[in-house]
BAZA-631752 format. One record per residue (C-alpha): residue in three letters; x, y, z. Coordinates in Angstrom, 3 decimals, decimal comma. Layout:
! BAZA-631752
+---------+----------+----------+----------+
| residuo |        u |        v |        w |
+---------+----------+----------+----------+
|     ALA |        X |        Y |        Z |
...
+---------+----------+----------+----------+
END
This chain:
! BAZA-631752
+---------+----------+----------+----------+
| residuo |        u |        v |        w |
+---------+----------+----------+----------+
|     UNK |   29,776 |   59,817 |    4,997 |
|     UNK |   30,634 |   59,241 |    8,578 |
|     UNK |   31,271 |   56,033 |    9,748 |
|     UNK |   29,397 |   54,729 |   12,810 |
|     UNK |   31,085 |   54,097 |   16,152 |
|     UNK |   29,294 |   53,200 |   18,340 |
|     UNK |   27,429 |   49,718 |   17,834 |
|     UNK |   23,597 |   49,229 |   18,852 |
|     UNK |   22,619 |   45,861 |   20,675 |
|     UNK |   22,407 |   42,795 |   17,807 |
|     UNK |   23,603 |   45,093 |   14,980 |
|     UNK |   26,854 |   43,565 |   13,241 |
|     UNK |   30,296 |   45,735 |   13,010 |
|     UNK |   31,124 |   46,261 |    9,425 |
|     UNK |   33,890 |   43,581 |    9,532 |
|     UNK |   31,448 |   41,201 |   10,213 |
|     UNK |   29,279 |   42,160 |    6,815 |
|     UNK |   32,440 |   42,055 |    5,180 |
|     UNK |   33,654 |   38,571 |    6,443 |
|     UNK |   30,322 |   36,682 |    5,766 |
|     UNK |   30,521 |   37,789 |    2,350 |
|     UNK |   33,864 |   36,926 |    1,919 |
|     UNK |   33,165 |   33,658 |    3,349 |
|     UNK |   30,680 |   32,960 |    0,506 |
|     UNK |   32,746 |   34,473 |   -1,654 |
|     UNK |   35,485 |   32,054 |   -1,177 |
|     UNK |   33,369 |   29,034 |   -1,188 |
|     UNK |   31,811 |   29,830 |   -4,547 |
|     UNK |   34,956 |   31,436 |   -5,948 |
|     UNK |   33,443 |   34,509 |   -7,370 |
|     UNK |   34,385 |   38,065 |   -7,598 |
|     UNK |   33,863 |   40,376 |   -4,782 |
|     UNK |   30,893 |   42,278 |   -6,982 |
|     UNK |   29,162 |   38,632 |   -7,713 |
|     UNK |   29,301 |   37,884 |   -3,961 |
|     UNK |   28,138 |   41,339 |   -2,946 |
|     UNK |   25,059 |   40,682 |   -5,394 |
|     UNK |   24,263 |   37,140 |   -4,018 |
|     UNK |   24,619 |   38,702 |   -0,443 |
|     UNK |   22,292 |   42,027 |   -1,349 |
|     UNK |   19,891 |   39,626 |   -3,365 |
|     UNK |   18,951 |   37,359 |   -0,218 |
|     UNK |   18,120 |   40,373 |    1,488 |
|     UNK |   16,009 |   41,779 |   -1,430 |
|     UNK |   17,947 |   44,739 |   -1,268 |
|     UNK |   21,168 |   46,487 |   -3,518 |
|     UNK |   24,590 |   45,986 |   -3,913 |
|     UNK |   25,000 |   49,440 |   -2,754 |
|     UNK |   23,588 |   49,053 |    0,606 |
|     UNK |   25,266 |   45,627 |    1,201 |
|     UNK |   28,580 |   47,967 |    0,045 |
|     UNK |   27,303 |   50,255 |    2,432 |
|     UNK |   26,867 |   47,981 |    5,657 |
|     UNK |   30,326 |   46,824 |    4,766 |
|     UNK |   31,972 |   50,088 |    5,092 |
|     UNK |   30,095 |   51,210 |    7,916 |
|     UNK |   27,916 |   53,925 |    6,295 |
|     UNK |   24,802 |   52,425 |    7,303 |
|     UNK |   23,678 |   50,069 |   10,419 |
|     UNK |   22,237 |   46,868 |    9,362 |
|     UNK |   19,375 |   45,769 |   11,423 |
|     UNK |   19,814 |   43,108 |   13,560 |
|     UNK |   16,354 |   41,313 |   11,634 |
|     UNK |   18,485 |   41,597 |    8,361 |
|     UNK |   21,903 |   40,611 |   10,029 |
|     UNK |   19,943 |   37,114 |   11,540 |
|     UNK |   18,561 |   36,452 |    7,791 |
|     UNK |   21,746 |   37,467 |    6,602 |
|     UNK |   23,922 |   35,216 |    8,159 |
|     UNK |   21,130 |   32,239 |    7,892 |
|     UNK |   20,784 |   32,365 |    4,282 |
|     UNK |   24,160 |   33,182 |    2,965 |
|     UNK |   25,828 |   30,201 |    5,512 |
|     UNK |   22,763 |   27,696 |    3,850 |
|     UNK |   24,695 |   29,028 |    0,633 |
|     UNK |   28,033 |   28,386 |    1,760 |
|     UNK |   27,170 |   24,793 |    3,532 |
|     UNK |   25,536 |   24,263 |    0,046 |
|     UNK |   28,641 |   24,933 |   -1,951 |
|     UNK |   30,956 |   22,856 |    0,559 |
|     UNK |   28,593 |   19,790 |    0,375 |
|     UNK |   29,000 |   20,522 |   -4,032 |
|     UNK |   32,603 |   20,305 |   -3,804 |
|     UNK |   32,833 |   17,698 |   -1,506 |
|     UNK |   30,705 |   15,348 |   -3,393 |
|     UNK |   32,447 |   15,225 |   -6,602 |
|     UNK |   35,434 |   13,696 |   -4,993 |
+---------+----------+----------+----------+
END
């Protein structure tokens, strides 16, 4: 596939994708595949297309990159807060 290169208005670059899933993916220490699922699943979509707005295959839509990034941080503040609390 060909990766895109030019970026449309409100549409994340693939490092984004990538660094709000590794973001969660630290916080919960899990395995890049878990994290990948957690991310696709709060989209209601696949792995495969989360692997694929990663890469840069496909353009996320900027409707999926605002619910992205607001239920995946909820996640991640969720996590912190779980960690935090035990001490």
């Amino acid at each position: 596939m060909v990766k895109r290169t030019e970026a449309r208005k409100g549409t994340p670059a693939p490092d984004e994708v990538k660094a709000l899933r590794e973001a969660l993916q630290a916080t919960m220490a899990s395995l890049t595949g878990e994290a990948q699922d957690i991310c696709a699943h709060s989209l209601y979509t696949s792995r495969r297309a989360w692997m694929q707005w990663e890469h840069g295959d496909r353009a996320m839509h900027p409707a999926f990159w605002e619910l992205a990034t607001t239920k995946i941080n909820k996640l991640i503040r969720k996590h912190s807060k779980a960690d935090t609390s035990g001490l």
